[in-house]
ZAMARGU-4260 file (C-alpha; in steps of 0.2 Angstrom, whole numbers, plus 5000, padded with zeros to 4 digits):
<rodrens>
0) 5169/4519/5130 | 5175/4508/5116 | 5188/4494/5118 | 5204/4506/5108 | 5199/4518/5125
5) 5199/4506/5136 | 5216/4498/5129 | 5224/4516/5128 | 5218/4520/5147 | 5228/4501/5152
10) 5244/4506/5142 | 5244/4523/5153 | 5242/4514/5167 | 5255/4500/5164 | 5267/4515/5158
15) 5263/4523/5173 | 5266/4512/5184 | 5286/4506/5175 | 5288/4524/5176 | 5287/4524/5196
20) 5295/4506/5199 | 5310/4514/5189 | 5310/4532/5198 | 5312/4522/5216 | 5323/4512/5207
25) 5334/4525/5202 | 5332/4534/5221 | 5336/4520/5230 | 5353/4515/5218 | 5359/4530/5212
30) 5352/4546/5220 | 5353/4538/5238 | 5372/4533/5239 | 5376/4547/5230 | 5369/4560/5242
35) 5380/4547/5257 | 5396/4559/5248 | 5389/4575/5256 | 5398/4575/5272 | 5384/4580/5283
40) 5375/4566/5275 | 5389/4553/5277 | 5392/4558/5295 | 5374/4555/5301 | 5377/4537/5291
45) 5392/4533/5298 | 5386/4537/5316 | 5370/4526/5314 | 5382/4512/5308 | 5395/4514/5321
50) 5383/4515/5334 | 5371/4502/5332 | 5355/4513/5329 | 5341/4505/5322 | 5336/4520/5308
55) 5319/4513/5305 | 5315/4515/5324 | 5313/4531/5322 | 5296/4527/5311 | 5289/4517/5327
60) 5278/4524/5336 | 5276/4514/5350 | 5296/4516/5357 | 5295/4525/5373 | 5309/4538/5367
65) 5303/4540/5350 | 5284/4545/5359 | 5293/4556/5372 | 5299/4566/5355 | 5285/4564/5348
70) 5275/4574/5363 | 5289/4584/5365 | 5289/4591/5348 | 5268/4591/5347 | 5267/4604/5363
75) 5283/4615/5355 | 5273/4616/5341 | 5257/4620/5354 | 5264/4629/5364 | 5279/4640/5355
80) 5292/4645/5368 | 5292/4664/5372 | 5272/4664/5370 | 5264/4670/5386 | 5253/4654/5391
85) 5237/4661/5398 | 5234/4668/5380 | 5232/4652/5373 | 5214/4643/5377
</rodrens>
């Protein structure tokens, strides 16, 4: 590959990645406080503010309700309610 192919793949990939910096950019100031005016939305926040929740718990893992959940919602996916149990092997 010659050196103007090289330089033309850089510029893509410096373009590139701008182009995603500015797209979070634009998520995280824009789109997201936006979307806090619908009022399902805004509720949920407001709750989470008002009671204290720590909103990136729910990402962890290794929290004893967030695995309860987590087990709960792997065997309703397993195990569907309303299908007969000795069906399943």
């Amino acid at each position: 590959m010659n050196e103007v192919g090289i330089n033309r793949k850089r510029i893509v990939g410096w373009r590139n990645l701008i182009g995603c910096i500015i797209m979070v950019w634009v998520f995280v100031f824009v789109i997201g406080p936006l979307c806090l005016k619908f009022d399902p939305v805004g509720e949920m926040a407001e709750h989470i503010r008002e009671s204290g929740i720590e909103a990136c718990g729910y990402w962890w893992s290794d929290v004893e309700v967030f695995a309860d959940a987590e087990m709960n919602c792997r065997n309703t996916i397993k195990y569907p309610p309303g299908q007969n149990i000795s069906k399943i092997k």
